[in-house]
DONUFI-674826 format. One record per residue (C-alpha): residue number from 1; residue in three letters; x, y, z. Coordinates in nm, 4 decimals. Layout:
BEGIN
[r NUM, 'ALA', [X, Y, Z]];
...
REM end
This chain:
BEGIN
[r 1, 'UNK', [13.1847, 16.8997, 2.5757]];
[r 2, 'UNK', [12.8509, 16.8028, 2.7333]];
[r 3, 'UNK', [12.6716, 17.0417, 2.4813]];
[r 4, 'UNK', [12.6093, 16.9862, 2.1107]];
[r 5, 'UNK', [12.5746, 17.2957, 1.9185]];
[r 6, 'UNK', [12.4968, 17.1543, 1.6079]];
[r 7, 'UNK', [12.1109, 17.0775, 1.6529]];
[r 8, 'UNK', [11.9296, 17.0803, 1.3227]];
[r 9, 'UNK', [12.0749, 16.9480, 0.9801]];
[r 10, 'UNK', [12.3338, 17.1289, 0.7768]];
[r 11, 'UNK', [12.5620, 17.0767, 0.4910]];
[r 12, 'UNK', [12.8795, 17.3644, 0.5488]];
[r 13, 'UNK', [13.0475, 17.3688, 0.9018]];
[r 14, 'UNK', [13.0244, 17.6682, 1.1354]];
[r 15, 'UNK', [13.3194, 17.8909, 1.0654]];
[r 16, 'UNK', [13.4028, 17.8420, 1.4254]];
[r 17, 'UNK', [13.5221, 17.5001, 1.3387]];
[r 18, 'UNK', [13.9418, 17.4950, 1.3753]];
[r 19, 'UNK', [13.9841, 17.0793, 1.4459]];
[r 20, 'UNK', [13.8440, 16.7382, 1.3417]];
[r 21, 'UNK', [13.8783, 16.4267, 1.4244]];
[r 22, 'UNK', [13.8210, 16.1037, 1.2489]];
[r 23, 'UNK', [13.6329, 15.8548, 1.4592]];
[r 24, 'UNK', [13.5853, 15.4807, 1.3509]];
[r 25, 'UNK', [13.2299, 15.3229, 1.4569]];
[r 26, 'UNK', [13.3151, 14.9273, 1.4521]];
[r 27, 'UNK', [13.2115, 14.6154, 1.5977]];
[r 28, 'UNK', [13.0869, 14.2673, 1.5119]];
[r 29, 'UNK', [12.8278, 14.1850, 1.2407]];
[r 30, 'UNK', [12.4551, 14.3179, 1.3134]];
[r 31, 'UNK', [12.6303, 14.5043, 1.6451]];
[r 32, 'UNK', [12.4494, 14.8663, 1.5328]];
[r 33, 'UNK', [12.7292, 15.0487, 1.3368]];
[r 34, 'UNK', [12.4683, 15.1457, 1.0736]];
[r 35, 'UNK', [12.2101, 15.2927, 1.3503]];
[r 36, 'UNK', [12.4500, 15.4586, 1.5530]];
[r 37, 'UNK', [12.6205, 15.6689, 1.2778]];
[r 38, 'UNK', [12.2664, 15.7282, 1.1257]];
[r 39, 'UNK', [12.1315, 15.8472, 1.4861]];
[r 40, 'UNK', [12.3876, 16.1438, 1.5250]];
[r 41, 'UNK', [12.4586, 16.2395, 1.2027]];
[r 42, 'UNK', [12.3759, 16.5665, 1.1570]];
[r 43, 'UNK', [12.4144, 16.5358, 0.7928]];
[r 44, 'UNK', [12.2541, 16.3054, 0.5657]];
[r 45, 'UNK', [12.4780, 15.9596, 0.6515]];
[r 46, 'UNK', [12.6036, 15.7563, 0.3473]];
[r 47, 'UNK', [12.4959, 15.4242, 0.3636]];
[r 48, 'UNK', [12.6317, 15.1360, 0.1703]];
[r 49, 'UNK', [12.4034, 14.8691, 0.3021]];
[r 50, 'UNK', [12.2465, 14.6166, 0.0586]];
[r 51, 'UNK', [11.9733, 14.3335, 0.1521]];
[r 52, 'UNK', [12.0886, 13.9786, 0.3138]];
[r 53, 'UNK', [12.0469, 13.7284, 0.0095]];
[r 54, 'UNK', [12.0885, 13.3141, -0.0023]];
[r 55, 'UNK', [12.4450, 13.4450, -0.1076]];
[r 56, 'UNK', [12.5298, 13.5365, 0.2266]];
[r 57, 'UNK', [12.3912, 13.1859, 0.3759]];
[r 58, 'UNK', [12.6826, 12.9988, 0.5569]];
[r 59, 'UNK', [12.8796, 13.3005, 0.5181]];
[r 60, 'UNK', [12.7062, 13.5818, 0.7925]];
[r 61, 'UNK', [12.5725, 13.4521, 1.0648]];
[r 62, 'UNK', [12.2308, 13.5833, 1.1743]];
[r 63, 'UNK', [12.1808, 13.3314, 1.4813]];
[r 64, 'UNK', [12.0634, 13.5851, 1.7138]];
[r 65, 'UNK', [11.9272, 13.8563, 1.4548]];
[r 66, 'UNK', [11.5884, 13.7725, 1.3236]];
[r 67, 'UNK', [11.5093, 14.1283, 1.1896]];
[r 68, 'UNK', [11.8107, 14.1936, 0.9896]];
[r 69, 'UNK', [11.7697, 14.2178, 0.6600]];
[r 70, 'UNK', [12.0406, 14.4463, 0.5381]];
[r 71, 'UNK', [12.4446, 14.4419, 0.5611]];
[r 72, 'UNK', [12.7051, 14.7141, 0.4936]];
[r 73, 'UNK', [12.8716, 14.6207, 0.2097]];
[r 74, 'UNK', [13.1434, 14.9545, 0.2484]];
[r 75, 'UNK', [13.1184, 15.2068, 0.5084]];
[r 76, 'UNK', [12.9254, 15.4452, 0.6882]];
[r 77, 'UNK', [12.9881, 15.8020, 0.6815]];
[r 78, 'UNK', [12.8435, 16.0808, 0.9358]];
[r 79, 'UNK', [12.9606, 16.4248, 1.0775]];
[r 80, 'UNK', [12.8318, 16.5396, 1.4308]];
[r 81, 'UNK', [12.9423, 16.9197, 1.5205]];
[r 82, 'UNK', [13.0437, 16.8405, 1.9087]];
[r 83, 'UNK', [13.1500, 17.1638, 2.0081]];
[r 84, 'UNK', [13.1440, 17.5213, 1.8638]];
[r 85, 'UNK', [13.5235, 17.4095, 1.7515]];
[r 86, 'UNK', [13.5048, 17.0588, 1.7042]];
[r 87, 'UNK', [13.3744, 16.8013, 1.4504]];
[r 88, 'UNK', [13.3794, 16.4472, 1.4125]];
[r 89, 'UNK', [13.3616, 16.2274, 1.1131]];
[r 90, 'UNK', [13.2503, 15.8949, 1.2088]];
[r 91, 'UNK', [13.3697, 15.6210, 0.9428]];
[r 92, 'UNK', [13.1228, 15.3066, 1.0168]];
[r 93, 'UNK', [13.3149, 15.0069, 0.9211]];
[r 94, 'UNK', [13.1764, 14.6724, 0.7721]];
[r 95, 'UNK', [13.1839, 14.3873, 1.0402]];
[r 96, 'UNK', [13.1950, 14.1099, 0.8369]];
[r 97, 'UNK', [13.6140, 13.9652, 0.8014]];
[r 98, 'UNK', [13.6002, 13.9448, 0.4133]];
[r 99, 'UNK', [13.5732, 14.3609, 0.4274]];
[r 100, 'UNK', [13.9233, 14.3081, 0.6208]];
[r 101, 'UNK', [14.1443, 14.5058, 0.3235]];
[r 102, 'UNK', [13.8678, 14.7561, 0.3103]];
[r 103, 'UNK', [13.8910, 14.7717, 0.7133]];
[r 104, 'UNK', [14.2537, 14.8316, 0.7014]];
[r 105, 'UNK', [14.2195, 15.1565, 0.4984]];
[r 106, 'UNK', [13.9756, 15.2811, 0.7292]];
[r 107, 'UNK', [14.2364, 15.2773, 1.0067]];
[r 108, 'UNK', [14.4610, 15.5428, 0.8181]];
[r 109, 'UNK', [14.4262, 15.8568, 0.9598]];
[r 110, 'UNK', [14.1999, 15.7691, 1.2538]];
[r 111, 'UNK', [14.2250, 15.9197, 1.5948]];
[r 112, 'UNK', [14.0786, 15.6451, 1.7684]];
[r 113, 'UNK', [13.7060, 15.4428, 1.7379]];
[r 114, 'UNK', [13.4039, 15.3414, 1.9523]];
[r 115, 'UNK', [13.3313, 14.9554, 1.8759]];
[r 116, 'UNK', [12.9950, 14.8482, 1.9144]];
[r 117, 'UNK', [12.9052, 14.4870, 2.0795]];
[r 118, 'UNK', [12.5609, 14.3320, 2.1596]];
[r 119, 'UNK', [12.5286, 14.1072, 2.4809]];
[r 120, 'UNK', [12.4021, 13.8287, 2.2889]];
[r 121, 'UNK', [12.7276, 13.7610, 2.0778]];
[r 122, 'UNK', [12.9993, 13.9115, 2.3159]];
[r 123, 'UNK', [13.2156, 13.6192, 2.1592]];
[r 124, 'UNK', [13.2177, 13.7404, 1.8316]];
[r 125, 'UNK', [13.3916, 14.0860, 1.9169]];
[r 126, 'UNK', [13.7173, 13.9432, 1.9441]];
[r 127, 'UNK', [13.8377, 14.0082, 1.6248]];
[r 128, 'UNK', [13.7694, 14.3388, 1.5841]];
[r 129, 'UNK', [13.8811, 14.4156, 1.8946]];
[r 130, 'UNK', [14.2250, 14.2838, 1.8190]];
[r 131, 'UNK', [14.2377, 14.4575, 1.5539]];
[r 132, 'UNK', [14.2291, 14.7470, 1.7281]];
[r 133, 'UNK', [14.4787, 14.6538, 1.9910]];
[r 134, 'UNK', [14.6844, 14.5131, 1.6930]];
[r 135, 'UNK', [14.7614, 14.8578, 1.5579]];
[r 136, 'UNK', [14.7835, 15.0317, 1.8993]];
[r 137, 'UNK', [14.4576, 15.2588, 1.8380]];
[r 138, 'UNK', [14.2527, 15.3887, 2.1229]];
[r 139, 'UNK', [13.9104, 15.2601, 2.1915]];
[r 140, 'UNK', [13.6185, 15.2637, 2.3872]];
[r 141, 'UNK', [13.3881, 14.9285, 2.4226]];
[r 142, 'UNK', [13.0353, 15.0783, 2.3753]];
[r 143, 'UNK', [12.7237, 14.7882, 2.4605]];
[r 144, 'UNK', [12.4061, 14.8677, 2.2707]];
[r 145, 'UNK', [12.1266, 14.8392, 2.4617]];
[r 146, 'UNK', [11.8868, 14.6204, 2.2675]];
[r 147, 'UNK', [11.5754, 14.5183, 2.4224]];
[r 148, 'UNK', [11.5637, 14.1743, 2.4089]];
[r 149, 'UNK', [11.9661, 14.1105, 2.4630]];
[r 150, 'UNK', [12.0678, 13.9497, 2.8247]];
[r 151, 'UNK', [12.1831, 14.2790, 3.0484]];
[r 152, 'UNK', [12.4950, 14.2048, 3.2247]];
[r 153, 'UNK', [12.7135, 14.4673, 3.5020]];
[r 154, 'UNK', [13.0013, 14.6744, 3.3660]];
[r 155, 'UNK', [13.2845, 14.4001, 3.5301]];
[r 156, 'UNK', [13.1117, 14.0965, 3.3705]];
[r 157, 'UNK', [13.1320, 14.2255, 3.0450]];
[r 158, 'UNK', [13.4693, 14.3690, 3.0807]];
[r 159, 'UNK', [13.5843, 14.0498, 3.2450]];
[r 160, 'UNK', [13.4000, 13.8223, 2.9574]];
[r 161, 'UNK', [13.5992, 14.0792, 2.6475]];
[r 162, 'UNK', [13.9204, 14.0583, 2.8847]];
[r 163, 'UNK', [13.9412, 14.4654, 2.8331]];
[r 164, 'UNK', [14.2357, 14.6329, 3.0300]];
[r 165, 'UNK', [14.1321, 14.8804, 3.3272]];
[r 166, 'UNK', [14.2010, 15.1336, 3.1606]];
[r 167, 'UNK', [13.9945, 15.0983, 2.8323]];
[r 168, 'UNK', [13.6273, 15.2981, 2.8273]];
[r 169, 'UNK', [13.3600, 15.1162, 2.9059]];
[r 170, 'UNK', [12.9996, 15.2449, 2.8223]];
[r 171, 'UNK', [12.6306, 15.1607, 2.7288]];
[r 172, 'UNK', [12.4374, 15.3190, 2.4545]];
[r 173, 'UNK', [12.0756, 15.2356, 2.2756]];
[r 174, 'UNK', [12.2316, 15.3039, 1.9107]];
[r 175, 'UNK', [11.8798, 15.4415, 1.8220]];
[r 176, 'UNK', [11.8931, 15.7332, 2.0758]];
[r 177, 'UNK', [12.1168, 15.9857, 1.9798]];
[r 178, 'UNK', [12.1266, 16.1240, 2.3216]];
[r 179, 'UNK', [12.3264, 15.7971, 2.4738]];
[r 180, 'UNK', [12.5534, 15.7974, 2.1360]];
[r 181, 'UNK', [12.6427, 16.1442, 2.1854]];
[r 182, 'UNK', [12.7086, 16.0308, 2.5591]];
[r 183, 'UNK', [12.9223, 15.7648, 2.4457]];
[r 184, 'UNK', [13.1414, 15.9372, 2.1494]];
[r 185, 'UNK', [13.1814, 16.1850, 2.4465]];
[r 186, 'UNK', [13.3016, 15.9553, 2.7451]];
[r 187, 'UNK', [13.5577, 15.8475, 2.4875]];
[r 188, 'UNK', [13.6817, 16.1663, 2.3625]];
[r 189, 'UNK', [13.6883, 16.2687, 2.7579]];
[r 190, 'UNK', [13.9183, 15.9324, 2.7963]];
[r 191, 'UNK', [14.1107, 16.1000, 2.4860]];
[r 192, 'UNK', [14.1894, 16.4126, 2.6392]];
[r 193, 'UNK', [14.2948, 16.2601, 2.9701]];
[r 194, 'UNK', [14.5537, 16.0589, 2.7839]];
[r 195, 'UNK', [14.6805, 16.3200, 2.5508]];
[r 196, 'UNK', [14.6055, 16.1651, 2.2191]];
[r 197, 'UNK', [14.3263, 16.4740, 2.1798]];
[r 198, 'UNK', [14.4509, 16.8588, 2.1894]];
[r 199, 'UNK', [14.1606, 17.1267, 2.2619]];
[r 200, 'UNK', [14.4223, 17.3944, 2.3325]];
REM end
């Protein structure tokens, strides 16, 4: 799995493709969903991400997020050839709680998800990971790396989510698609160990 065959941008799969699996991409508002899909996507990613307005005032919080200007609005779509075999579609999902009946039809179908949190609003990851939990899908707890966000060890943050022993625990920089595809791949690894993931 460490290799990914798939290294310049296509539109048709490799006819060795025989499985897919539908990943979810989630996390809390401003967390780097968007980034992250758009780093490994080796096709164009579909975006549904519209500017921040006075609307939105009161409504999304941006303490903590002084260069965002943009929110997804629907979903984010990628595909990322892991294996000569295997693709993923990744289904980036809106992190605000008013997308919550869009949320729950992203959940149909999906093998399991990688949610996103950023150090500097741990707290507000709750609810999607409960959600999660909730409806008994697998998940791995992926921290993106920003630059200026307070760096903490593995136990602190797992302690500070209150994330069983057994769930995956991993750091990414959503920008680098090098430590995504390291991340999507711990947590298929954690997949396979488990059984929920058949290569055979």
């Amino acid at each position: 799995m460490d290799s990914v065959l798939s290294k310049s941008e296509h539109l048709y799969l490799p006819t060795t493709v025989t499985r897919a699996a539908k990943i979810l991409v989630g996390g809390h508002f401003g967390a780097g969903k968007t980034t992250l899909v758009g780093s490994v996507s080796e096709i164009r990613p579909l975006r549904t991400e519209e500017p921040i307005t006075q609307a939105s005032v009161g409504i999304d919080d941006l303490a903590g997020l002084p260069n965002k200007s943009t929110t997804t609005v629907g979903l984010d779509f990628g595909r990322i050839t892991l294996t000569e075999d295997l693709v993923l579609y990744l289904f980036g999902m809106p992190g605000q709680s008013r997308f919550d009946v869009l949320r729950e039809h992203l959940f149909v179908g999906a093998l399991g998800g990688v949610i996103l949190v950023d150090t500097r609003r741990l707290q507000d990851s709750d609810d999607v990971l409960a959600s999660f939990e909730e409806r008994d899908i697998p998940f791995a707890v992926v921290v993106n790396l920003w630059a200026d966000a307070p760096q903490y060890a593995p136990e602190e943050i797992r302690e500070a989510l209150d994330l069983a022993d057994d769930v995956v625990l991993t750091f990414c920089d959503a920008r680098d698609k090098k430590s995504c595809i390291r991340a999507l791949i711990d947590f298929l690894e954690y997949l396979l160990h488990t059984r929920r993931l058949e290569l055979s």
